[in-house]
Every structure is written in structure tokens, then in C-alpha cells.
C-alpha positions in Angstrom: 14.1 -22.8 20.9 11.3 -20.6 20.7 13.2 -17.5 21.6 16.1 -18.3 19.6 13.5 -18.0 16.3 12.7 -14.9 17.2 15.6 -13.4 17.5 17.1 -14.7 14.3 13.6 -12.6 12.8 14.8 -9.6 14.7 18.0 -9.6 13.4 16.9 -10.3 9.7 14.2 -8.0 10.3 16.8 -5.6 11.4 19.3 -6.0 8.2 16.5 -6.0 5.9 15.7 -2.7 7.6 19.4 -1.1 6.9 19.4 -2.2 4.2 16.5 0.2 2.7 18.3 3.4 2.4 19.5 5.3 -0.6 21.8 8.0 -1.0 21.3 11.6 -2.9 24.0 13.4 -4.6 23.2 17.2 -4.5 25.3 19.9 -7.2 24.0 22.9 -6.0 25.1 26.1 -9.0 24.9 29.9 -9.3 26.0 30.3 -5.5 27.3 33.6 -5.0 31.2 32.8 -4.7 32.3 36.7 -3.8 29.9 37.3 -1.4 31.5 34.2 0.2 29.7 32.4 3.8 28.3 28.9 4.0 25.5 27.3 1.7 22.9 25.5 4.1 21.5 22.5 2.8 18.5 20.5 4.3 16.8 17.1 3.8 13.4 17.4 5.1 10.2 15.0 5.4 6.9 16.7 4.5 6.5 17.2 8.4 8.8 20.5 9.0 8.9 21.2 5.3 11.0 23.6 5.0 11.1 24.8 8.3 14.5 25.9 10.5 15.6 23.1 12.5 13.4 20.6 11.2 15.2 19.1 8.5 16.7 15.7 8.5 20.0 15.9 8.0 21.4 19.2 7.2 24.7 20.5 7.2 26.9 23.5 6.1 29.2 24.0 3.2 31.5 26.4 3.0 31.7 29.0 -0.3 34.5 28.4 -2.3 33.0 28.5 -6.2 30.3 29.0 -8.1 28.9 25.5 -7.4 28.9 22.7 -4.5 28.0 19.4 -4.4 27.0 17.6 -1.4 25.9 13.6 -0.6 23.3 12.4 1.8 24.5 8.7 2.6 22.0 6.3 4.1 18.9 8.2 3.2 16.0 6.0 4.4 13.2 5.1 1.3 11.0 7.7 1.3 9.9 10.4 0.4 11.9 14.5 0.8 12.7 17.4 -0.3 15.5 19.9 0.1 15.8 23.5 1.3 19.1 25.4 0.7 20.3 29.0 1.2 23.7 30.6 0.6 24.5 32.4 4.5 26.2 35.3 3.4 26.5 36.8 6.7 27.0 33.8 8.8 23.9 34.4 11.3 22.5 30.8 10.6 19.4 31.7 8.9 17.8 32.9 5.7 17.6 36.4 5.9 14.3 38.6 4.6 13.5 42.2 3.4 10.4 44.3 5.3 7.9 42.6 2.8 9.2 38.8 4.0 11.1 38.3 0.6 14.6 36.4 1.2 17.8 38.6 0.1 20.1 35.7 0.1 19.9 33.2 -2.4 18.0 30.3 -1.7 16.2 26.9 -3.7 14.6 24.4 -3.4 14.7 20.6 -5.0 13.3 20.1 -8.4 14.3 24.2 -9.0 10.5 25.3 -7.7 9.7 28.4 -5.9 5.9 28.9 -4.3 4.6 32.4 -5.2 3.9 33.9 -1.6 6.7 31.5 0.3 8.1 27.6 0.0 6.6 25.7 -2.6 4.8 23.3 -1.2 6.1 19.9 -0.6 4.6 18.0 -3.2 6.0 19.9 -5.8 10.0 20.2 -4.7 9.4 16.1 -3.4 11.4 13.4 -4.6 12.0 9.7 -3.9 14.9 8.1 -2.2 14.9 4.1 -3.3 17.0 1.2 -1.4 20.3 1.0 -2.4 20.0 3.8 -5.3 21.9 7.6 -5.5 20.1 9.9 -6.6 21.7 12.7 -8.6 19.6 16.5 -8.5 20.8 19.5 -9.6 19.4 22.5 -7.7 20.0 26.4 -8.5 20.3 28.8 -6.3 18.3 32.2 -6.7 18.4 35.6 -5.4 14.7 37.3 -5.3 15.2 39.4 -7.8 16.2 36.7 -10.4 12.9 34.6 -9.0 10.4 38.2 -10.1 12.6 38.5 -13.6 13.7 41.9 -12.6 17.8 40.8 -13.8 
């Protein structure tokens, strides 16, 4: 009998558990449609923030406009932010000028930018809640756009 209690706690533990996820509806704008490739998108945790590899969930999306939209679906509650860049030349990663500076467009969520690399996590966070979407709207920028030289 014992053992039989227990288990019916597991198991409602368990549901209870799913049952604490969210999802997070992404419209990424001002992708770069003629210079065509994939736009990279990554969920991250504040561990691995934004590093390659580290995220998530990621996944790719392939250019075909001017915007994208992308869902993460069973998001456990929490804390993230995102990372995205546009691969233009399909090498799987953000690519950088001699002085570190990306020359494909990138963003992060809640639009920040750090001024010597990634914001940091705190700023581009946001919260996933149980059984909530989430809706951001992130926009991609090229560096020169970012400095206010366009």
C-alpha cells in the first residue's frame, strides 16, 4: 500500500511537472531577404548565454522575406533569452570583421545590443510562465546600423 502512495505522488508529481512550460512566439524583422541563407535562432539559459552550441533549443530558418516568425513549444518556466543571426553564407556561425565586430545581422531579445559584445543576460532576459505564449518581436541589425553610421 505503501508503495502504491508513492507512486500515485510520482506520477502527479510528474504531470504537475509537464505541466509548467510555456511557449514563446518569436517575429524576427529587417532580415536581409536578398542576401538570402538561414536565420539562426537560440533559446538560451543564463549559463551559455549566448554562446555557440549552448542554447536550448535552437533551430534554423530558412530566408524567404523580410521577416520570420518562429515558436518554442514546451518552454520550461524560467527564465531566457534569445540570440539570432541571419547566416548569409551558410558556414553555421556568426561571422566577424578583424576588429571582432559581426558583419551579418544579428539581435538579441528585448532589441539590446552590449557595447563591446552580447548584452548581458539580464538585460535581453525574459520570462517563460506555465501554460502562457509569449509573443517578442526582435530586429535584426547589421553593425553598421547598431554604430548609426546608415
Amino acid at each position: 500500500m505503501k508503495n502504491a502512495v508513492i507512486i500515485l505522488l510520482l506520477m502527479l508529481f510528474g504531470i504537475t511537472l509537464s505541466a509548467q512550460s510555456g511557449e514563446v512566439e518569436v517575429e524576427i524583422t529587417e532580415v536581409v531577404a536578398e542576401w538570402g541563407g538561414s536565420v539562426i535562432i537560440g533559446l538560451f539559459e543564463k549559463k551559455g548565454f549566448p554562446k555557440a552550441g549552448k542554447a536550448v533549443f535552437s533551430d534554423t530558418i530558412p530566408v524567404r522575406d523580410i521577416k520570420a516568425t518562429y515558436k518554442f513549444e514546451a518552454i520550461p518556466v524560467g527564465k531566457y533569452a534569445i540570440a539570432i543571426y541571419q547566416d548569409v553564407n551558410g558556414d553555421d556561425k556568426l561571422n566577424r570583421d578583424g576588429y571582432g565586430r559581426p558583419t551579418e545581422p544579428y539581435a538579441f531579445s528585448n532589441n539590446v545590443f552590449g557595447r563591446f559584445g552580447p548584452p548581458k543576460f539580464a538585460k535581453a532576459s525574459f520570462l517563460v510562465t506555465s501554460d502562457a505564449e509569449s509573443r517578442l518581436v526582435i530586429h535584426l541589425k547589421e553593425y553598421s546600423n547598431i554604430r548609426g553610421d546608415r
